[in-house]
C-alpha positions as CSV (number, residue, x, y, z in Angstrom):
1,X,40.8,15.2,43.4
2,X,43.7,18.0,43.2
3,X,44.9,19.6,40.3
4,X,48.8,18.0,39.9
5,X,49.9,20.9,38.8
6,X,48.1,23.7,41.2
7,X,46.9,21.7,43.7
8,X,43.6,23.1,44.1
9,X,40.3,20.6,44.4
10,X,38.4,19.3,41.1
11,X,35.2,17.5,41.2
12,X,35.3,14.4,39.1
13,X,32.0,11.8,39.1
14,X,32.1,8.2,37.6
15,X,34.6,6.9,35.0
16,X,35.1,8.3,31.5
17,X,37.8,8.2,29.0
18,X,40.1,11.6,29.0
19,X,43.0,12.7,27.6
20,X,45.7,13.8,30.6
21,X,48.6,16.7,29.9
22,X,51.8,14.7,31.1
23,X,54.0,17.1,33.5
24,X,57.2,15.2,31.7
25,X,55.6,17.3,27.9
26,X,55.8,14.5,26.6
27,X,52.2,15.5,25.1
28,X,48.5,14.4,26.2
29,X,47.6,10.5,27.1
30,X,44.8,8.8,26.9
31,X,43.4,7.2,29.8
32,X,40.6,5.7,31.6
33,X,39.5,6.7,34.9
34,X,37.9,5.6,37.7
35,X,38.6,8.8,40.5
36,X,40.3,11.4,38.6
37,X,43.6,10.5,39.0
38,X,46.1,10.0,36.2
39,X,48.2,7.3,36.9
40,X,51.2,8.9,35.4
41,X,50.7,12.3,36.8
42,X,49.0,14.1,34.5
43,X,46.0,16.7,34.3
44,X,43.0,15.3,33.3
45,X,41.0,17.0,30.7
46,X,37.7,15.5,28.9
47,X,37.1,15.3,25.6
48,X,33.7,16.9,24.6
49,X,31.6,16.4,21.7
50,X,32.5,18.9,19.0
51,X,29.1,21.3,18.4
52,X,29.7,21.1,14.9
53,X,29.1,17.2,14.5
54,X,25.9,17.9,16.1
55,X,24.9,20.2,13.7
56,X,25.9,18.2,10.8
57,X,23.7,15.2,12.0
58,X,21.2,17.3,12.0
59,X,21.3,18.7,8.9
60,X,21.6,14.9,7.5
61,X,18.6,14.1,8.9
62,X,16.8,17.4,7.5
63,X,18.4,16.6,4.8
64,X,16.7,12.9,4.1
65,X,13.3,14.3,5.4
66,X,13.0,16.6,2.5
67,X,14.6,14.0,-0.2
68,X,12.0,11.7,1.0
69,X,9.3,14.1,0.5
70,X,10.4,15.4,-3.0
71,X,10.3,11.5,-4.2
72,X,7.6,10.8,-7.2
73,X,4.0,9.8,-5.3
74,X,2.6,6.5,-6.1
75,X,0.5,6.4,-9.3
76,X,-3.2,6.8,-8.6
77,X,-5.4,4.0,-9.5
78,X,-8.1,6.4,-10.4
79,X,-5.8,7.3,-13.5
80,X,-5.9,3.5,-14.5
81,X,-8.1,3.1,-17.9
82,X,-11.3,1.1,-17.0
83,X,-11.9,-1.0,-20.4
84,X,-15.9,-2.3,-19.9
85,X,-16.9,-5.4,-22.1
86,X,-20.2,-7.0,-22.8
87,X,-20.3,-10.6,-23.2
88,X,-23.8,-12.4,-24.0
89,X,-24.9,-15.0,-21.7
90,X,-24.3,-18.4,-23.7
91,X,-27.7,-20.7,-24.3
92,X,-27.9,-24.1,-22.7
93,X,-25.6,-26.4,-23.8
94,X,-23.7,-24.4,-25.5
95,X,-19.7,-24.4,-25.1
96,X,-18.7,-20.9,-23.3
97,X,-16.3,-19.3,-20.4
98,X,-17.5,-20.0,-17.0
99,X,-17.9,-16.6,-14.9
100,X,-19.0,-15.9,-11.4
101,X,-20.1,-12.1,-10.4
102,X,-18.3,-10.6,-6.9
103,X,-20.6,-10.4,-4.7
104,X,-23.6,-12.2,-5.8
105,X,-21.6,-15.4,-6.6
106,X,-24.0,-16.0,-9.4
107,X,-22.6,-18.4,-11.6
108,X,-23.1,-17.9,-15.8
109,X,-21.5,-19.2,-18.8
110,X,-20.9,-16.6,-21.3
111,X,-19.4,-16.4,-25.2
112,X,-15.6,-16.1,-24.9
113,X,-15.9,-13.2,-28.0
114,X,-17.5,-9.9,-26.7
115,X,-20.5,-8.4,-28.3
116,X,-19.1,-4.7,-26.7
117,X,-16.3,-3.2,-26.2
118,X,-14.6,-0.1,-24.9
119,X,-14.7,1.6,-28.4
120,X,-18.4,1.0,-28.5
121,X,-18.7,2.9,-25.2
122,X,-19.3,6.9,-25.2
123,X,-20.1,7.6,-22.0
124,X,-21.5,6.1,-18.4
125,X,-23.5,7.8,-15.4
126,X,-25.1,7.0,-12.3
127,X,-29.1,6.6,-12.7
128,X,-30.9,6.1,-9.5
129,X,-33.8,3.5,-9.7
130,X,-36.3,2.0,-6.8
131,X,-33.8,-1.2,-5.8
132,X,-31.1,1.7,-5.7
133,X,-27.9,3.0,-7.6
134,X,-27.2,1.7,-11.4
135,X,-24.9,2.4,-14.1
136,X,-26.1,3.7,-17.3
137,X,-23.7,3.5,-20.4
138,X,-24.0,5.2,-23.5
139,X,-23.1,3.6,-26.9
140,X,-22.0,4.9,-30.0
141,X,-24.4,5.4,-32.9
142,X,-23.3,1.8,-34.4
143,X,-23.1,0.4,-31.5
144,X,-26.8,1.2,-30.1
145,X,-28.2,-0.6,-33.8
146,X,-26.4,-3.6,-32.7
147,X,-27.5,-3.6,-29.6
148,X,-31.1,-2.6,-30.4
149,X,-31.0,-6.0,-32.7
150,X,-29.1,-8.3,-29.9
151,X,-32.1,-7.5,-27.3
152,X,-34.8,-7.8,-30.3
153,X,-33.2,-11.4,-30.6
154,X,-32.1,-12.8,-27.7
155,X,-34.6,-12.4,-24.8
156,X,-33.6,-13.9,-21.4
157,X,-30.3,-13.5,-22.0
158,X,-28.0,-12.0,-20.1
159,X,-25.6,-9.4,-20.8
160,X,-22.4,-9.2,-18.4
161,X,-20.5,-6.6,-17.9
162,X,-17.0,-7.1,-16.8
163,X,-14.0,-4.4,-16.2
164,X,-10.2,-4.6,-17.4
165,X,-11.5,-8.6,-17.8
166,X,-13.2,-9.1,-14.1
167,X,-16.8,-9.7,-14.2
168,X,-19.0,-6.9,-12.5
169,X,-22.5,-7.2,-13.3
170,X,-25.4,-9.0,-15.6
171,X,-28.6,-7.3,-17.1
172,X,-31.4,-9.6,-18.2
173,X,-32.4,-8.5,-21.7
174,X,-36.4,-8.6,-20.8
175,X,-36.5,-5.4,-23.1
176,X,-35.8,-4.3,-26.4
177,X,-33.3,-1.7,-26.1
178,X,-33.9,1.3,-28.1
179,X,-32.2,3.9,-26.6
180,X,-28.7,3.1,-27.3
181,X,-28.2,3.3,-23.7
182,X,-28.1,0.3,-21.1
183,X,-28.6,0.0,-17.3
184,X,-26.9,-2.0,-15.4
185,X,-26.7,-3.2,-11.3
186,X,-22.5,-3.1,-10.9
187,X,-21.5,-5.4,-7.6
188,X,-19.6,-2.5,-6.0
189,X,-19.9,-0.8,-3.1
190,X,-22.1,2.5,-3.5
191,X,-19.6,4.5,-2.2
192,X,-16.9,3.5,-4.9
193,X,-19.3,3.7,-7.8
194,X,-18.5,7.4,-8.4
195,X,-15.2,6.8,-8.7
196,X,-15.7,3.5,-10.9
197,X,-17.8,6.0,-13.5
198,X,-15.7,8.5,-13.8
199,X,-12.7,6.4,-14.3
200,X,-15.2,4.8,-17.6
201,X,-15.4,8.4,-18.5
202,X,-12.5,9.1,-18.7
203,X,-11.0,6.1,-20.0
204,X,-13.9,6.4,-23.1
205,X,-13.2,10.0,-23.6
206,X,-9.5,9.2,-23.8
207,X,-10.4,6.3,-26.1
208,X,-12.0,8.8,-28.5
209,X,-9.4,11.3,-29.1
210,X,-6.9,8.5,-30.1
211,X,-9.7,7.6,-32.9
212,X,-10.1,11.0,-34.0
């Protein structure tokens, strides 16, 4: 292609759209071109991409990394309280809610009204025992006198323990308890048993500063 004004070669590849300085000044046109030749006699001259648009899309996209990083992080569910309930096994043929624990499937029928509840509950630990990892949980002074005179009464029941309202575990009474602690096999997972007592913990320590 030659220059229409100086006449000297200019290299020109494929087809793009360009604006061409019209020899008659009547300003630039835009065209589209195949060869490099304006059809109206003009200079061709490309139109680049401005440097500063460049650097404005990248700063946009900087810019909605970090807003997406500074954004509030999903709550934890180890800060959820974990409210633990005892409910006593029901005796044959007596009218009571139907339960059924995780992973055992075991099936029980237990008193709708709990005979423990989270305000009863001062503390919980993990007590290891020859069939493996259990959960002990501490009562409060009242509490442990009631449930001293629940296992004194009602052998071969069951107590089951169930969290935020899910069943998670039975103990046959086959003791009288005079500790005023209780352990307890809890269908979990060993590994997420820490987590699952310390979330009692902390849920029962919180539950005793609001009663203070």
């Amino acid at each position: 292609m030659l220059d229409a004004r100086q006449g000297k070669p200019v290299r020109r590849t494929g087809s793009t759209h360009i604006n061409c300085l019209l020899p008659s000044g009547e300003g630039p046109a835009s065209h589209r071109h195949g060869d490099g030749w304006c059809p109206q006699g003009g200079v061709w001259r490309a139109r680049r991409a401005r440097p500063e648009a460049a650097l404005h899309l990248i700063a946009l996209l900087f810019g909605l990394v970090f807003l997406s990083g500074c954004q509030s992080k999903l709550p934890d569910p180890m800060n959820d309280p974990l409210v633990a309930r005892f409910f006593l096994e029901a005796r044959p043929g007596e009218a009571g809610l139907p339960v059924q624990l995780p992973i055992s499937k075991l099936g029980l029928t237990v008193n709708p009204k709990p005979v423990f509840v989270e305000t009863d509950i001062i503390d919980a630990e993990l007590i290891r025992v020859k069939l493996g990892w259990c959960m002990m949980i501490r009562f409060t002074p009242a509490a442990a006198r009631d449930l001293y005179r629940l296992t004194a009464g009602n052998p071969d029941r069951r107590l089951v323990l169930a969290f935020n309202d899910q069943p998670a575990g039975a103990r046959r009474i086959d003791e009288v308890m005079t500790q005023g602690g209780l352990l307890i096999f809890v269908e979990v997972d060993d590994v997420n048993l820490p987590p699952l007592v310390e979330r009692l913990k902390r849920t029962s320590a919180d539950i005793a500063k609001r009663q203070k």
